[in-house]
C-alpha positions in Angstrom: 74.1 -137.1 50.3 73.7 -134.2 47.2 70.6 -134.9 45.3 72.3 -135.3 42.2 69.5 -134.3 39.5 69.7 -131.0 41.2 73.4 -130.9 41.0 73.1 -131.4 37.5 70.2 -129.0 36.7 72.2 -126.2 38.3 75.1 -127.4 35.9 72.9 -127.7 32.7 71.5 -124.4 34.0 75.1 -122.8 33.6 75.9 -124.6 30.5 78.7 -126.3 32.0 79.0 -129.5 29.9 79.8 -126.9 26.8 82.3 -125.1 28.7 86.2 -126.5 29.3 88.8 -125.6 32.1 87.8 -124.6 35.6 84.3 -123.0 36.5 83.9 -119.3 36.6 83.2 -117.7 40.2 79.2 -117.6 39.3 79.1 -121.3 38.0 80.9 -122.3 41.3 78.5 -120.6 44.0 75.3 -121.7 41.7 76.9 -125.6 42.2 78.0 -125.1 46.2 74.1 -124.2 46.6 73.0 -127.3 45.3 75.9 -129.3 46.8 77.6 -128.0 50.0 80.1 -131.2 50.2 81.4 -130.0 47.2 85.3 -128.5 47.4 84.2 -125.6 44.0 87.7 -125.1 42.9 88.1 -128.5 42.0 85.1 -128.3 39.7 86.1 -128.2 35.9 85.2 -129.6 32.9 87.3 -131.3 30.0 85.8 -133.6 27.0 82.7 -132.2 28.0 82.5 -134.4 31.5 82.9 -132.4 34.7 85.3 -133.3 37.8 85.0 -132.3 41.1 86.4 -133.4 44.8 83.0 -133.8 47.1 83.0 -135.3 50.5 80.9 -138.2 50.4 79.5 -140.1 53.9 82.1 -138.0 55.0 84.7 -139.4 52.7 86.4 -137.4 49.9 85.7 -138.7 46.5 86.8 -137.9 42.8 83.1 -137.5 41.4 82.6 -137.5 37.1 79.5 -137.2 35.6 79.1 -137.7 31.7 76.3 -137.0 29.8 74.8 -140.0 27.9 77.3 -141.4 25.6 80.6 -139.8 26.9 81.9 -141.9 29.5 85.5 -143.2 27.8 87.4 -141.8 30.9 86.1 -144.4 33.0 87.8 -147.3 31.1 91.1 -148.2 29.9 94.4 -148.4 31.0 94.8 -144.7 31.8 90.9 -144.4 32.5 89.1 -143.5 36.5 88.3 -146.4 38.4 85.1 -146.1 40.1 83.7 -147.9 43.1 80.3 -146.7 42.3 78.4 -145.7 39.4 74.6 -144.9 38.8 72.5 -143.4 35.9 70.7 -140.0 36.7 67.9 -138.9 34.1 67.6 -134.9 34.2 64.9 -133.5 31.7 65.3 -136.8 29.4 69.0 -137.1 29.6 70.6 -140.0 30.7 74.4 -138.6 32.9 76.8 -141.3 34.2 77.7 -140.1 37.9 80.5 -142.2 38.7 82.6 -141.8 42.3 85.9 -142.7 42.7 88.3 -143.6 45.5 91.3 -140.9 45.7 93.6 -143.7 45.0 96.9 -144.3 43.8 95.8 -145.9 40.5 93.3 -143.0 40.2 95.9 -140.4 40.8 97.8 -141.5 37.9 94.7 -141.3 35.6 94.3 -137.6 37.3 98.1 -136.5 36.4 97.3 -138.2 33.1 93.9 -136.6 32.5 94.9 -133.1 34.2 98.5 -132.2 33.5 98.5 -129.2 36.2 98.2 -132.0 39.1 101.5 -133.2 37.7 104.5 -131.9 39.5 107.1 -130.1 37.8 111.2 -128.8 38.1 111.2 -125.1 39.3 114.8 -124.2 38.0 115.8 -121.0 38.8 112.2 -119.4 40.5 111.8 -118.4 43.3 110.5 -121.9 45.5 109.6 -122.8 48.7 109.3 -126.2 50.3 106.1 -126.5 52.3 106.9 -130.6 53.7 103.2 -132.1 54.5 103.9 -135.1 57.3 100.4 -135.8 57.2 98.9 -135.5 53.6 96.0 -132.7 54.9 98.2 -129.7 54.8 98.5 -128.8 51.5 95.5 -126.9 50.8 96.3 -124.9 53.7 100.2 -124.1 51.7 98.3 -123.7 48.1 96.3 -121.1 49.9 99.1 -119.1 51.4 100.9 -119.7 47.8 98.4 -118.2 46.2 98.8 -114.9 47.4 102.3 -114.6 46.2 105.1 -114.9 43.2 106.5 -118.2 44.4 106.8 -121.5 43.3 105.5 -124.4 45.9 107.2 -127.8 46.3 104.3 -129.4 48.2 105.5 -132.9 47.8 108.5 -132.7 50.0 109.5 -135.4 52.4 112.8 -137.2 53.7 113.3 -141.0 53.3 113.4 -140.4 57.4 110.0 -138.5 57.6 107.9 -141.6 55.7 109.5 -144.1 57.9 108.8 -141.9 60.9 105.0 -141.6 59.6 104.5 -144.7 57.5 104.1 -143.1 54.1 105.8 -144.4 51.1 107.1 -141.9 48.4 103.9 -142.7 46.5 101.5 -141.8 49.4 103.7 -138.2 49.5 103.0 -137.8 45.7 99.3 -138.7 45.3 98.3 -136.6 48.6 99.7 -133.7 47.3 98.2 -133.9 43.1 94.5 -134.7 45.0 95.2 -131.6 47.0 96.0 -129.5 44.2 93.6 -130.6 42.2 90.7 -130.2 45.2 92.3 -126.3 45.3 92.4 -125.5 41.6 96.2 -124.9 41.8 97.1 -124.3 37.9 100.3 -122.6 38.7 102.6 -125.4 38.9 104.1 -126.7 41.7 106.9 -129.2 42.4 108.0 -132.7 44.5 111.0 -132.5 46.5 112.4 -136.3 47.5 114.5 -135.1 50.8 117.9 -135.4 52.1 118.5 -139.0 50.3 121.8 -141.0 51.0 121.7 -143.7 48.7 121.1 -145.1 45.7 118.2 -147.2 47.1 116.5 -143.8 48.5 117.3 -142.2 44.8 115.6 -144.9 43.0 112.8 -145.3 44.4 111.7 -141.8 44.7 112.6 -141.5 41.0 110.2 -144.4 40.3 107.8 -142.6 42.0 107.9 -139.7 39.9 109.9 -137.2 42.4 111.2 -134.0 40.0 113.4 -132.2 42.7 115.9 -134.6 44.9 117.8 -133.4 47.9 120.9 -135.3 48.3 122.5 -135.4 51.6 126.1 -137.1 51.6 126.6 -136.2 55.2 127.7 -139.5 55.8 130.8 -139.0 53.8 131.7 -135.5 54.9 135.2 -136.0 57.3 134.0 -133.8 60.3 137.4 -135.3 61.8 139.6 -133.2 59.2 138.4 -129.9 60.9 141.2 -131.1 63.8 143.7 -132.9 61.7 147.5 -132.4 61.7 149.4 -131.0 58.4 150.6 -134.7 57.8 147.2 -136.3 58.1 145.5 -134.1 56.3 148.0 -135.0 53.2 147.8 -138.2 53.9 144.4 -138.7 53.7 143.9 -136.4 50.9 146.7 -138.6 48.7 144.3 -141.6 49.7 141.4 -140.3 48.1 143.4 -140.0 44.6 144.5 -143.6 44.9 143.9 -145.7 41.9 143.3 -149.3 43.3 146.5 -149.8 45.9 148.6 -147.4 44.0 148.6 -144.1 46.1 149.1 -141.3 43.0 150.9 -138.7 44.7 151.5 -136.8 41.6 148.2 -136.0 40.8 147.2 -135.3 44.6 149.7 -132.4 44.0 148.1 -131.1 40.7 144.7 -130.9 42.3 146.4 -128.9 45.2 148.2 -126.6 42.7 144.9 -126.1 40.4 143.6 -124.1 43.3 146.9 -122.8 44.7 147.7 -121.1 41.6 144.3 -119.3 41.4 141.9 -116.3 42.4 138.6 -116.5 42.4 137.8 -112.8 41.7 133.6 -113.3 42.0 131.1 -110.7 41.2 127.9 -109.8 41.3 127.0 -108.5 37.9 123.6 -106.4 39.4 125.0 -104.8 42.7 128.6 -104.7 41.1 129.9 -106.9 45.0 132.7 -108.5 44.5 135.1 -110.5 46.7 138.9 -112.7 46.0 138.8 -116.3 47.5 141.8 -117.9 47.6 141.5 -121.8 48.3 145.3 -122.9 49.5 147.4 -124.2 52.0 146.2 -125.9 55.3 142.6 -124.4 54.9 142.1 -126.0 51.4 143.9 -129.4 52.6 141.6 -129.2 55.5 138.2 -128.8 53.3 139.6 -130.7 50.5 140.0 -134.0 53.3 136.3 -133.1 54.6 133.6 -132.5 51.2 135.8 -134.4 48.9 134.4 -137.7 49.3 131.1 -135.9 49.8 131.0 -134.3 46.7 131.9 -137.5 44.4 129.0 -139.3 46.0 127.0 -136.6 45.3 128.4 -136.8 41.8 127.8 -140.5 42.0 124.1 -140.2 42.8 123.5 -137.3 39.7 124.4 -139.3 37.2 122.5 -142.3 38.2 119.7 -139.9 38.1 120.1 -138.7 34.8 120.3 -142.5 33.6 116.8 -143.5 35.4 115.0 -139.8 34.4 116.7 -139.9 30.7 115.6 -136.5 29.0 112.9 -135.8 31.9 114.6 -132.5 33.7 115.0 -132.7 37.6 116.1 -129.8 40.0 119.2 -131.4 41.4 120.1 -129.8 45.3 123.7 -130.0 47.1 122.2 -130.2 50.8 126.2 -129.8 53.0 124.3 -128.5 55.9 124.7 -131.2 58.0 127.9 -131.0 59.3 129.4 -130.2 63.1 130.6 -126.6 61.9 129.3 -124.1 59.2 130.0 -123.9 56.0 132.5 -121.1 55.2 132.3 -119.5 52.1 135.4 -121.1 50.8 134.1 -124.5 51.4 130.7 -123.8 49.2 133.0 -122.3 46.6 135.2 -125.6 46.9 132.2 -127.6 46.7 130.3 -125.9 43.9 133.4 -126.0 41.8 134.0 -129.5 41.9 130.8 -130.3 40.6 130.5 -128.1 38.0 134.0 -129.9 36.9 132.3 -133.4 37.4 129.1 -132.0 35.2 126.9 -131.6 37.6 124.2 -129.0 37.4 122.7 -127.7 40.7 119.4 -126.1 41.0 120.3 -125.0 45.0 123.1 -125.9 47.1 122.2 -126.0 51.3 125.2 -124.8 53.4 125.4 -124.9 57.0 125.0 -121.3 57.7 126.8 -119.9 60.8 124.3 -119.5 63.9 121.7 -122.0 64.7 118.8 -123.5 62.7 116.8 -125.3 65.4 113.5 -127.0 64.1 110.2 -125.4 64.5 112.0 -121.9 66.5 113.6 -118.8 65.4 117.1 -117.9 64.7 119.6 -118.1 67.3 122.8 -116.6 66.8 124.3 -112.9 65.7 122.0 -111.3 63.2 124.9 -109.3 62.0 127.4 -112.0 61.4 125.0 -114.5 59.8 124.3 -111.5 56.9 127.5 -111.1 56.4 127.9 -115.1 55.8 124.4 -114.6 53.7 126.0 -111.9 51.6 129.1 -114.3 50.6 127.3 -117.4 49.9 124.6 -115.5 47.7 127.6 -114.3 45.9 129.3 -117.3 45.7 125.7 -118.7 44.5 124.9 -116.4 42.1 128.7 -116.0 40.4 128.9 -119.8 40.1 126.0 -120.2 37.9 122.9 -119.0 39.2 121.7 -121.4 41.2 119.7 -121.0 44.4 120.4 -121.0 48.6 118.8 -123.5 50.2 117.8 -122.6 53.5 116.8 -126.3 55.6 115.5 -126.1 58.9 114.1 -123.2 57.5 110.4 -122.7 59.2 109.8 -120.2 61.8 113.2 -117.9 61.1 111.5 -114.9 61.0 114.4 -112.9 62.4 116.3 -113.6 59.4 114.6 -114.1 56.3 114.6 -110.3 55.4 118.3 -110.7 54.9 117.5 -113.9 53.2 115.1 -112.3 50.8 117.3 -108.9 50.4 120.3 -110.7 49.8 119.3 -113.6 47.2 116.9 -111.0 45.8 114.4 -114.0 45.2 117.4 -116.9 44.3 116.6 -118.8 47.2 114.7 -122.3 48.1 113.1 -121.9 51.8 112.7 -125.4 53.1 109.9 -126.0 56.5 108.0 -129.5 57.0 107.7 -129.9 60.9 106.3 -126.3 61.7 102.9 -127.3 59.4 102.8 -130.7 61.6 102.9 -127.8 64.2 100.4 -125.5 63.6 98.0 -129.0 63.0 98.9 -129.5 66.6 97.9 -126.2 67.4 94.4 -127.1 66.0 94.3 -130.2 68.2 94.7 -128.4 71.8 92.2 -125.9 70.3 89.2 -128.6 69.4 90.5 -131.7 71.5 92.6 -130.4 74.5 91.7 -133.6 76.0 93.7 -135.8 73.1 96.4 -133.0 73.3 97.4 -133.6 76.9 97.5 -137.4 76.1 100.2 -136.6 73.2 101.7 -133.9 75.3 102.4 -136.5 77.9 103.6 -139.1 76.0 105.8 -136.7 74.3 107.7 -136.1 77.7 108.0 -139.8 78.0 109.8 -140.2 74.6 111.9 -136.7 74.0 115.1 -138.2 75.4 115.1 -140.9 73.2 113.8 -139.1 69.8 116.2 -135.7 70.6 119.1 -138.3 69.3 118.5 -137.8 66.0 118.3 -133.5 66.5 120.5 -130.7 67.3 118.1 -128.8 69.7 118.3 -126.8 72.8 114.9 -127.7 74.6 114.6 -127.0 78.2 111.7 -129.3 79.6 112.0 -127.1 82.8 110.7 -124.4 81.0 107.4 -126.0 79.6 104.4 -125.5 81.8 102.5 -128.5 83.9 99.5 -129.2 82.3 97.8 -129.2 85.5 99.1 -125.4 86.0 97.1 -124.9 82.5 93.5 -124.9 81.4 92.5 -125.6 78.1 92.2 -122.4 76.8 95.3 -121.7 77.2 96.6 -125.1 76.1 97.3 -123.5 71.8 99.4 -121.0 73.1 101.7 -123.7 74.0 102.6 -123.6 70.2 104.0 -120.1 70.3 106.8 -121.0 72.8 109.9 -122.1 72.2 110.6 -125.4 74.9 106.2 -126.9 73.9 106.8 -126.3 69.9 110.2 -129.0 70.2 109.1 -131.3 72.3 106.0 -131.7 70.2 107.9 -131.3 67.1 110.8 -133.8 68.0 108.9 -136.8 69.0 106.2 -136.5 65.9 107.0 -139.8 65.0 106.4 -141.7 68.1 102.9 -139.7 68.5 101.7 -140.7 65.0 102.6 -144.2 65.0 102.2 -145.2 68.6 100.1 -148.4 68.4 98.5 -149.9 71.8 98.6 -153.6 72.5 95.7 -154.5 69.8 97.5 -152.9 67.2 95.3 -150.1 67.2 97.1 -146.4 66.7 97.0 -144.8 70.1 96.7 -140.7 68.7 96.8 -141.0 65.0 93.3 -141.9 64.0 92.2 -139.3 66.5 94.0 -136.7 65.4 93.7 -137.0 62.1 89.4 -137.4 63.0 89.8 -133.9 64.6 91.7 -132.3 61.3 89.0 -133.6 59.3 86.4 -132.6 61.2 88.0 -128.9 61.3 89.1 -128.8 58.1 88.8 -125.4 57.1 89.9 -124.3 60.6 93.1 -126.5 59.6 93.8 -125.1 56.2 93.2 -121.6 57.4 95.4 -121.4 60.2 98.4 -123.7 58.2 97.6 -120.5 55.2 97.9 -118.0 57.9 101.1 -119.4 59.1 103.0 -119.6 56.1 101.6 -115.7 54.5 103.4 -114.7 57.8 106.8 -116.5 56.2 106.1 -115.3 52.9 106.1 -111.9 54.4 109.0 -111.7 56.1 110.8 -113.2 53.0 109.6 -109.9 51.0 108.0 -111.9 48.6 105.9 -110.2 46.0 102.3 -110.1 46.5 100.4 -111.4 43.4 
């Protein structure tokens, strides 16, 4: 435990109390000398009390301490709750040292007290979604962040990832302000509520103070209308204008002749690329039948967002990549223009891009053809308002995001969560190979059931016997294709595997070993993600 008088000699010794905003490098190493359980770029000061994260009995804590006389933080509806709070007498002075639980209740008085821990829209920058499954990642993503002109959306998780792990959108939002706040992150960085259906999934991550919502309508896209005949594909398109039991042929026919009487001449006003679309005859029926109904849920779901946000601004994303075929260019320009006639205002839109987007692995598919889908959607992107590619399932894709980058020059969102869960595992076989071959052989035991819910191509043939292995060689595991998505894929059942007490099986372990390796954690999740943010051509800061 920090002898506290000393703490607070070395921080009368550096005039901190008079000071305001984050320490200065100096100020910081004089304070880690007198208290090594101290996280230094969380220490600030504002009102003249100083803030810090420190681990305390090996737990992390929000610590204050207010000179004599200047403790109205910790009171009030907006004020720190603390579990503990003594009086420290330095040189005749009595200071208030007061530790707090990193709760919810006290991460509402932290976005209230520190703005910068508040998550924010990102508009048109440059952003990339760095999920966290397990709430320790995020220093690791700041860190990486850090080092280039990019916008983070640390808070990002599906309604399916926080039933898979047992967070709540709360839990998502609170892990990642304490993390920014233990970091020092002042840039800015946003919350991402992912690939939501319905309206339940929209409220209550708007509740909980989400600023970026993914809405995924898949379950209204007509994958079936890729292989209908001529007359079903009008007769289901005339069903969809129906006005109670009246089918309304007449203005069926006017939507089909708004597009069949039109070119959509699109260019790119920097490069001077252009390109016609023309949206007609059995292709448009055939789109038209599939995204329709997609698109007015979509439009359904935005405008009960902008009644439970009011005048708060939210980045708003079109996510149509999950679908049985890719998205062609005409199909995004279909899509895009019916929502900008329904009012909608997109921040990013997610096609399905031609190829395969397989979580946690590289690219598979034709380099060449994939850029020359990249190149029409960008313009298609860019021509239509401005708005960014999404690119989901995006981790590991190192073989294409140099087209990415060139192509969007910067107008894209890249979207990862599992490969971070990934490179944790990684840490796991490296300090506890022991608890690794437990989860590696339970994972064998549930793939077949968890793969039901992925597109993947995992060979279990392929992945070494752990009896074949030693444990040194048990991390590189997570550099091959077959190991990373069969750990990846059954995530789920790892973390929340309970034995017959009701006792978690892996999860307390594992997240003991993170912990107890923290920096080794952060560093190698940072190291992971400079190597994306590299490959993307992102500019260095």
């Amino acid at each position: 435990m920090a002898d506290m008088q000393a703490v607070i000699k070395a921080l009368n010794d550096k005039e901190i109390f008079n000071a305001d905003g984050p320490l200065e490098n100096a100020a910081m190493g004089a304070l880690f000398q007198a208290w090594p359980g101290v996280y230094a770029r969380s220490a600030c000061v504002r009102d003249g009390k100083f803030f810090c994260i420190a681990r305390r009995d090996d737990i992390k804590q929000l610590v204050i301490i207010a000179p004599q006389g200047n403790t109205c933080a910790l009171s009030g509806s907006t004020g720190f709750e603390p579990d503990t709070a003594e009086t420290v007498t330095v040189d005749g002075v009595e200071y208030l040292v007061a530790h707090c639980a990193l709760s919810h209740e006290n991460a509402d008085a932290l976005r209230a007290a520190f703005p910068f821990t508040k998550p924010r829209p990102c508009g048109a920058e440059t952003s990339f979604g760095m999920g966290d499954r397990l709430g320790l990642a995020t220093p690791g993503h700041l860190r990486a962040a850090a080092q280039f002109q990019v916008f983070p959306v640390l808070a990002q998780q599906s309604i399916r990832e926080m039933e898979r792990t047992g967070r709540t959108p709360e839990n998502v939002l609170d892990d990642a302000a304490w993390a920014v706040f233990q970091e020092g992150w002042r840039r800015g960085y946003g919350s991402d509520a992912d690939h939501l259906k319905t309206e339940a999934d929209v409220r209550a991550t708007a509740a909980a103070g989400f600023t970026m919502f993914t809405i995924d309508p898949s379950d209204h896209i007509v994958n079936a209308a890729d292989t209908m005949d001529v007359s079903t594909l009008s007769f289901e398109l005339l069903a969809s204008f129906a006005e109670g039991d009246e089918e309304n042929g007449e203005i069926r026919d006017q939507f089909i002749t708004s597009y069949a009487s039109k070119e959509f001449n699109l260019e790119d006003p920097d490069t001077g690329f252009k390109h016609a679309f023309l949206l007609q005859g059995i292709p448009f029926l055939r789109m038209a039948v599939k995204y329709l109904p997609a698109v007015r849920h979509a439009v359904k779901l935005y405008n009960l967002l902008k009644d439970l946000k009011g005048d708060e601004p939210f980045d708003y994303e079109m996510s149509i990549d999950e679908t049985a075929t890719p998205t062609t260019p005409e199909a995004h320009l279909f899509v895009i223009t019916e929502l900008v006639k329904a009012g909608v205002r997109v921040q990013s839109l997610a096609p399905r891009f031609i190829g395969e987007f397989q979580k946690g692995i590289d690219y598979i598919g034709d380099i060449e053809k994939f850029r020359e889908a990249c190149r029409m959607h960008a313009l298609i992107a860019r021509a239509m308002g401005g708005y960014k590619l999404s690119i989901h399932s995006g981790s590991d894709k190192f073989s294409i995001f140099p087209i990415v980058g060139e192509l969007t020059r910067g107008l894209f969102h890249e979207k990862t969560a599992g490969t971070s869960y990934l490179e944790a595992v990684r840490v796991i076989a490296r300090r506890d190979p022991s608890l690794y071959r437990e989860m590696h052989a339970f994972a064998l035991e549930r793939f077949e059931t968890d793969r039901a819910s992925y597109h993947v191509t995992t060979d279990l043939g392929k992945i070494p016997r752990l009896d074949t292995l030693t444990d040194a060689e048990l991390p590189a595991l997570m550099d091959a294709i077959d190991p990373r998505q069969l750990m990846h894929i059954t995530y789920g059942s790892i973390l929340t595997k309970k034995d017959e007490a009701g006792g978690f099986v892996f999860y307390d372990r594992f997240i003991k070993v993170l912990r107890d390796h923290e920096e080794e954690h952060c560093d190698t999740v940072a190291a992971h993600f400079v190597k994306h943010c590299e490959s993307l051509g992102l500019d260095r800061v």
